[in-house]
C-alpha positions in Angstrom: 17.9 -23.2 2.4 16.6 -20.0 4.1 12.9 -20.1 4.8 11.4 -16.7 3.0 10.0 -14.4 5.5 5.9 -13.6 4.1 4.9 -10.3 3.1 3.4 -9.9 6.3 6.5 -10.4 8.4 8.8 -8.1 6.2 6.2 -5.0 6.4 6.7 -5.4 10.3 10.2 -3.7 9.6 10.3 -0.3 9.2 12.5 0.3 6.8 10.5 -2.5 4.6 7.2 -0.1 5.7 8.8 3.3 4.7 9.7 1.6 1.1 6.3 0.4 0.8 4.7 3.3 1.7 7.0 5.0 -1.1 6.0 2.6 -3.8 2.2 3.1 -2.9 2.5 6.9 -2.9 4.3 6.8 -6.0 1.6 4.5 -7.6 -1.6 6.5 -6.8 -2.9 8.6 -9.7 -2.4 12.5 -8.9 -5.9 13.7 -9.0 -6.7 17.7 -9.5 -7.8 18.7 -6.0 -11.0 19.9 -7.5 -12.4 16.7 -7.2 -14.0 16.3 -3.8 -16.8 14.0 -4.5 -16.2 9.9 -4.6 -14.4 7.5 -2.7 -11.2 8.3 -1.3 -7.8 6.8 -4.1 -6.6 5.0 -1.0 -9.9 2.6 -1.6 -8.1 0.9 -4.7 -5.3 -0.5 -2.5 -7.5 -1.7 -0.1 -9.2 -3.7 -2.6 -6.7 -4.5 -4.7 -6.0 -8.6 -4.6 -2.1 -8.4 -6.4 -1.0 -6.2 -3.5 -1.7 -8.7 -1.0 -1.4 -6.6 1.8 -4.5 -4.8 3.9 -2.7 -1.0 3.9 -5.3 0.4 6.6 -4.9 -3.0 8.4 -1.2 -2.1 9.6 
């Protein structure tokens, strides 16, 4: 049996990134650009535990 690689080791590859970069674009809410005040969307990623991976960490 093949030992599955962790999250962390697939996100190395870039092709794994580019896709996850994809899904996390597509997932963020679109926001009218009016809205200047707050925290920036990216901060619910960051926090986010079912993720499991640090996005500004990379």
């Amino acid at each position: 049996m093949k030992v599955r690689k962790t999250w962390k080791s697939l996100v190395r590859r870039p092709a794994v990134r580019k896709r996850a970069a994809a899904i996390k674009r597509a997932r963020r809410p679109v926001r009218p650009l009016t809205i200047t005040a707050g925290p920036p969307e990216e901060s619910e990623f960051d926090s986010n535990p079912w993720l499991g991976i640090r996005w500004k960490g990379e």
